[in-house]
C-alpha positions in Angstrom: -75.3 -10.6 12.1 -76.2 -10.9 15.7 -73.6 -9.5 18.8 -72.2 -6.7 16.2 -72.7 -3.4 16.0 -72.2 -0.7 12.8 -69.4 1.4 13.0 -70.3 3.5 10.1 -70.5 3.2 6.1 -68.7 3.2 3.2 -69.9 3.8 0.0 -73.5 3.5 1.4 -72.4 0.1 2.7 -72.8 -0.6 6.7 -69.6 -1.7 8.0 -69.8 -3.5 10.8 -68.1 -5.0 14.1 -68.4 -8.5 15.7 -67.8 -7.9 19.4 -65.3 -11.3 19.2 -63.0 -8.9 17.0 -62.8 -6.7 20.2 -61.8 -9.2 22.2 -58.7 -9.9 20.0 -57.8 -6.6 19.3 -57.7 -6.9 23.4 -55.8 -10.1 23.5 -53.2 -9.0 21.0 -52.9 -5.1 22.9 -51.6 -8.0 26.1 -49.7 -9.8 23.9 -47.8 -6.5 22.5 -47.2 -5.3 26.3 -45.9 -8.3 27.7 -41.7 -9.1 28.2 -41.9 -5.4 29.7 -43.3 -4.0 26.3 -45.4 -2.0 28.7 -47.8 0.3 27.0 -46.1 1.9 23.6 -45.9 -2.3 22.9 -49.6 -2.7 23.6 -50.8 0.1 22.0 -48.3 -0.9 19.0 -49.6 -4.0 18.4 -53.6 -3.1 18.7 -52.5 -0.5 16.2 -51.0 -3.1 13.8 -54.4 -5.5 14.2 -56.7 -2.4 13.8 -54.0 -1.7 10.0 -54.7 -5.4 8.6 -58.2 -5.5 9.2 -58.6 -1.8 7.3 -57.1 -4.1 4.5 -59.7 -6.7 4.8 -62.9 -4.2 5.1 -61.3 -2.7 1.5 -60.2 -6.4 0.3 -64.1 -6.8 0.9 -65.3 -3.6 -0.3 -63.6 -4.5 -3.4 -65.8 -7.7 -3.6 -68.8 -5.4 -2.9 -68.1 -2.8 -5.1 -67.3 -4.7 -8.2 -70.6 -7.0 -7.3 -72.4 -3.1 -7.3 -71.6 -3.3 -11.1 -73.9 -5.9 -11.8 -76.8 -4.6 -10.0 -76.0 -6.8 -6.9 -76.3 -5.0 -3.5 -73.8 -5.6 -0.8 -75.9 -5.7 2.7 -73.2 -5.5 4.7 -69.5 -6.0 5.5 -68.7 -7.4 8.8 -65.1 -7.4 10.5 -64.8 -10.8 12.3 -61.8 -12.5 14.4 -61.0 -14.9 11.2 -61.6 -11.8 8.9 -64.4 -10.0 6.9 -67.3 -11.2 5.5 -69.3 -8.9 2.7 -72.6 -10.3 3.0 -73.9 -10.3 -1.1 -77.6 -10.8 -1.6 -76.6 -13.5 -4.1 -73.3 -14.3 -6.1 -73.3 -13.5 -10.0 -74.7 -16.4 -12.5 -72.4 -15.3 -15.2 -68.9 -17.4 -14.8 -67.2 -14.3 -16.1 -69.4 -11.6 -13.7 -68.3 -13.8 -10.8 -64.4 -14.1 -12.0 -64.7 -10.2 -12.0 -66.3 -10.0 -8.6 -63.7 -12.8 -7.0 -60.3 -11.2 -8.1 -61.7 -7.8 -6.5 -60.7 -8.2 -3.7 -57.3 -9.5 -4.1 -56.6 -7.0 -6.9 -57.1 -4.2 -4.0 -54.1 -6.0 -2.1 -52.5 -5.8 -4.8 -52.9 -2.6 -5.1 -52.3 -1.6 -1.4 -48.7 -3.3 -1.9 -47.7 -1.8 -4.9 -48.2 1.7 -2.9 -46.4 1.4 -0.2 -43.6 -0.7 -2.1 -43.3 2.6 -4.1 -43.8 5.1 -1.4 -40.7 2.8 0.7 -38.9 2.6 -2.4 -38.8 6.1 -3.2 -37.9 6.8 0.8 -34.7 4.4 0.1 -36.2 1.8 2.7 -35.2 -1.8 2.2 -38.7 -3.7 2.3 -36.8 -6.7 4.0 -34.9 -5.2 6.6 -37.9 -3.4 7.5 -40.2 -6.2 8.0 -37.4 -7.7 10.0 -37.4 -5.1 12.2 -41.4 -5.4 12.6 -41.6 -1.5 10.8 -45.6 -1.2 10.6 -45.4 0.3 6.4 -43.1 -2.6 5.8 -45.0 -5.3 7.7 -48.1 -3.9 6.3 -46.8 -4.6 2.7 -45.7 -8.2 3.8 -49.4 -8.6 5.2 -51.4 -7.7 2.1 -49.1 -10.2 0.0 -49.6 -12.9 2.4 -53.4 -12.0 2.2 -52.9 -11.9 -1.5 -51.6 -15.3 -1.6 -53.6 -16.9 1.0 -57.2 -15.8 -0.9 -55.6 -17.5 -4.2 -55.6 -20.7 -2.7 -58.3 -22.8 -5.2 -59.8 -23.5 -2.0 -63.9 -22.6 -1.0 -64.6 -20.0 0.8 -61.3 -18.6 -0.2 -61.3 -16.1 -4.0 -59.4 -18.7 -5.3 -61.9 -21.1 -5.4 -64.5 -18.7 -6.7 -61.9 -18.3 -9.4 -61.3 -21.5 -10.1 -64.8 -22.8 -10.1 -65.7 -19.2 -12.6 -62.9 -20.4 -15.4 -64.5 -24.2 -15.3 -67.9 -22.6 -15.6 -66.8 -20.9 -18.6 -66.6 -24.5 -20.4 -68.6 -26.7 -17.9 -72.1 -26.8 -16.8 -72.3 -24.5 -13.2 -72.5 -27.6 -11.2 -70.1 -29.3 -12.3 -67.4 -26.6 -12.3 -68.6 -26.3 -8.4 -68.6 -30.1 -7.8 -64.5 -30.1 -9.7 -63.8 -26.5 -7.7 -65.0 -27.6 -4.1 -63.6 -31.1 -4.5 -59.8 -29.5 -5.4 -61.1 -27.2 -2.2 -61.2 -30.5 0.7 -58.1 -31.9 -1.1 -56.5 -28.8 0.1 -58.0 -29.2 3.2 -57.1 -32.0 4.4 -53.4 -31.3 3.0 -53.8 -28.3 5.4 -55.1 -30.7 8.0 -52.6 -33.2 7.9 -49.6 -30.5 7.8 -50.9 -28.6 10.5 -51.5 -32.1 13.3 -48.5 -34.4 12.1 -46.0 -31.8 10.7 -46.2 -27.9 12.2 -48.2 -29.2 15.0 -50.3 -25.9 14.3 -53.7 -26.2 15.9 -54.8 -23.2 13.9 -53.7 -24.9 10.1 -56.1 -27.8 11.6 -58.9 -25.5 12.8 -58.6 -23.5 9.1 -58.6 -26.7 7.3 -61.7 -28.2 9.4 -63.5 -24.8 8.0 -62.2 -24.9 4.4 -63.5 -28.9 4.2 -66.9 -28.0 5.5 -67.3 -24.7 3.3 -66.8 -26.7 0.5 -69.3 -29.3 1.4 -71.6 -26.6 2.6 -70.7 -24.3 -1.4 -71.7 -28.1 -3.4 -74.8 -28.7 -1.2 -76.3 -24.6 -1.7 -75.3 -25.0 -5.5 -77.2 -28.3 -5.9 -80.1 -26.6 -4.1 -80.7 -23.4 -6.1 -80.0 -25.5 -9.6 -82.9 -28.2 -8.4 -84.8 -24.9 -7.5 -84.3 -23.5 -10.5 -87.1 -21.9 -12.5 -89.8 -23.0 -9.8 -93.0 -21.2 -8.9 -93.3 -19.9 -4.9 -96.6 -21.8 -5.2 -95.0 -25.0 -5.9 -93.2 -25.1 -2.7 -96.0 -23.0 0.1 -97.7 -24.5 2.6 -101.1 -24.0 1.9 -102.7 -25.4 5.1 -101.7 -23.2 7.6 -102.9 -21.6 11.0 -103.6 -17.2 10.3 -103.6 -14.8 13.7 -105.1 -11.7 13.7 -103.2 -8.9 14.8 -106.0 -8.4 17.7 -105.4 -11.4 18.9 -104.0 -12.5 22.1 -100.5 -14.0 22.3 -102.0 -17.1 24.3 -104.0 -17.7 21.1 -100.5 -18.4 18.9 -99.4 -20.6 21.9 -102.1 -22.8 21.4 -101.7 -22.8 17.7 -98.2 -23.5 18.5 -98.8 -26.7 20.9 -101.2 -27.5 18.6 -99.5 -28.9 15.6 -95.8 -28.5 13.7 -96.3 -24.9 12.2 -94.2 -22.3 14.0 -94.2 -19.4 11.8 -97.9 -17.5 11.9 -98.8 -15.1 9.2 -100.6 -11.8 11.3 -103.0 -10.1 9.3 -104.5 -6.9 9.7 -107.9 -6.0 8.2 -107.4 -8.9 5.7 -103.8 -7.5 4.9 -100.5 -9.4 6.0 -98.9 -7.0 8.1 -95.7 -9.4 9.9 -95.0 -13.2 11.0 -94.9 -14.3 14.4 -92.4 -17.0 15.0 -92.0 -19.5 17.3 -88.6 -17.4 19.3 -90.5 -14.2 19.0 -93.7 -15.7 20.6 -91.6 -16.8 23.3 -89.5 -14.0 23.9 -92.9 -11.8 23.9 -94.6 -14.1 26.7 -91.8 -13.3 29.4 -92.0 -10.1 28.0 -95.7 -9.1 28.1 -98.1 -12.0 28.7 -100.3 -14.1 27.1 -102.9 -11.3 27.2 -100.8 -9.0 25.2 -102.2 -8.3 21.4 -100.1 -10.2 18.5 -99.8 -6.8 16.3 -98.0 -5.2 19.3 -94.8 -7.6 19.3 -94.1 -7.7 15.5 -92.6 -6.2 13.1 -94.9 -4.4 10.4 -92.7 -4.5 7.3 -96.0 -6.1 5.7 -93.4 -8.2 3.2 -94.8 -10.8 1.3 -93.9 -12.6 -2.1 -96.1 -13.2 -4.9 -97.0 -17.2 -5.7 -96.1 -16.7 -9.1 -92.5 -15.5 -8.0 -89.1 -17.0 -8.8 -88.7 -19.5 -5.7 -85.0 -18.6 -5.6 -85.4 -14.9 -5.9 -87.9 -14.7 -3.2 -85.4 -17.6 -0.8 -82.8 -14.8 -1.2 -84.8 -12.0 -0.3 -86.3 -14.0 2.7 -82.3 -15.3 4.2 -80.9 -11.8 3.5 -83.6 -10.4 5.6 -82.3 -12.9 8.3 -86.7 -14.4 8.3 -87.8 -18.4 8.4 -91.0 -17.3 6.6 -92.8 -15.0 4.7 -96.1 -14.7 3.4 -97.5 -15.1 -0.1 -100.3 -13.5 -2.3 -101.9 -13.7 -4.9 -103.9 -11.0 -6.2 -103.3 -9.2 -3.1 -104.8 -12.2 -1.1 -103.1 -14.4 1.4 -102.7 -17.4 -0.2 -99.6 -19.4 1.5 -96.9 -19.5 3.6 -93.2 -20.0 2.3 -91.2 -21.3 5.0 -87.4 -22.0 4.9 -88.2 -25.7 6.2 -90.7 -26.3 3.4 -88.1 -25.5 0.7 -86.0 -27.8 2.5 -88.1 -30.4 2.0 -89.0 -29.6 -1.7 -85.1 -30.2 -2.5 -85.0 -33.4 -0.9 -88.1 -34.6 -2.6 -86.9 -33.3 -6.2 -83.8 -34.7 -5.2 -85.3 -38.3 -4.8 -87.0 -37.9 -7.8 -84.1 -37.3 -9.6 -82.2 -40.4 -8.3 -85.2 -42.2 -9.1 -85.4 -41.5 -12.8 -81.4 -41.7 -12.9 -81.9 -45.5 -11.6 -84.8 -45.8 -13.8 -82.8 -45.0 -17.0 -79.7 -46.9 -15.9 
């Protein structure tokens, strides 16, 4: 994810940082020193943001590692301002694999609160008095069951709705469950919504409910995608008329390919072998950078990935949006054959899409 940086790893998954979640460890460090809290109140409060988001990065790690069990890597886990974000290279297809890999991650604050409700029960410390007080074990119990409660919510992108749609997948084709699950989702959105702006007057509730709604929206649309997807070829949605560079040649050459027509991805090829794409930001970035004069080879990156035509389109779109690319090259036989691009799929759904309206009208 671009402006964060690793921090280290854990279980051979990168955790990183987004540089917002800096800024509010910084705001909250203010927030604790102010009314003459003065520094112990600063550092006190940057202490307790740094405690609950060590609870999200294992709340996440608990998605990751129970997603580990069914051979799906985690790329990374990222700590952001609204949270953390374990970055799957795809969800399970099994309704009971992605129950499993949904209540992981509450079932580790679970587990976090039953520990130090023990550990404060065997010191003789009232749990309530102490989160009254604002004690850090105390108010770090009351945290993780707020979290607890909070990611149960039948609501996309929260667990609960994972859960929820998983059970109705259990009896119901996939998207319908997702259709019942991300519908219950916006109800609770715009109960949020309405709570938060006439009630509470919480502009935070509205802001939360505003990214619930859309999640959902965004969850339905993916799902209806990768079902229409389903079970087609790479070669039934690649471009197959399509500008190739050489990696000799000069970047003013991919300009005018650019300015030329609508294609802004460019397979580079190297002794007949795809070696890298050159897109339309990179080409640009590369101009300021070293001129028009400047060889294509020398301002890519040789990972020489390509897909096979006769590939699963939706395993190779997963490979190709976990690697954070808009195209990637396609052979067959070991020659280039195609380009898959992110807006060509696009387009394939909407035109399978029309087709399937068509034949619904058709039969009505």
């Amino acid at each position: 994810m671009r402006w964060s940086f690793a921090v280290g790893r854990i279980a051979g998954i990168p955790i990183r940082i987004h540089v917002t979640f800096l800024v509010l460890v910084a705001v909250f460090a203010m927030w604790g020193g102010g009314d003459s809290g003065g520094l112990g109140g600063a550092l006190s409060a940057a202490i307790q943001v740094v405690l609950v988001f060590a609870c999200v990065v294992l709340h996440e790690l608990g998605h990751a590692l129970a997603a580990g069990r069914y051979g799906i890597r985690t790329h990374d886990i990222t700590l952001l301002p609204i949270g953390g974000l374990a970055r799957l290279e795809r969800m399970p297809e099994k309704p009971s694999q992605e129950l499993v890999v949904a209540l992981a991650g509450p079932a580790v604050n679970v587990a976090i609160a039953v520990v130090l409700g023990v550990v404060l029960t065997a010191l003789h410390r009232p749990i309530a008095a102490g989160v009254e007080r604002g004690a850090i074990p105390e108010w770090l119990l009351a945290i993780n069951v707020a979290m607890l409660l909070f990611n149960l919510i039948p609501a996309f992108p929260m667990d609960g709705g994972r859960v929820l749609r998983a059970l109705l997948a259990l009896r119901l084709p996939f998207t319908r469950a997702t259709e019942i699950a991300t519908g219950v989702g916006q109800a609770f959105a715009l109960v949020f919504g309405t709570v938060g702006w006439w009630w509470t007057k919480n502009p935070m509730l509205v802001l939360i409910a505003m990214f619930v709604f859309f999640m959902a929206a965004e969850e339905r649309s993916s799902v209806r995608a990768r079902i229409s997807l389903r079970g087609v070829p790479v070669r039934d949605a690649m471009l197959t008329e399509f500008r190739v560079l050489d990696a000799l040649d000069p970047l003013g050459l991919a300009v005018r390919y650019l300015m030329a027509g609508s294609q802004t991805e460019f397979p580079v090829i190297e002794a007949g072998v795809p070696v890298g794409v050159l897109g339309s930001a990179a080409l640009v970035a590369a101009l300021s950078r070293v001129g028009p004069e400047a060889p294509v080879g020398s301002v890519i990156g040789r990972d020489g990935a390509t897909c096979d035509a006769d590939e699963r389109l939706e395993d190779v779109l997963a490979r190709v949006r976990a690697a954070g690319r808009g195209a990637i090259p396609v052979t067959s036989r070991g020659a280039l054959v195609g380009l898959l691009t992110l807006d060509n799929v696009g387009e394939l759904v909407l035109v399978r899409g029309a087709i399937r309206r068509f034949h619904g009208h058709a039969e009505a």
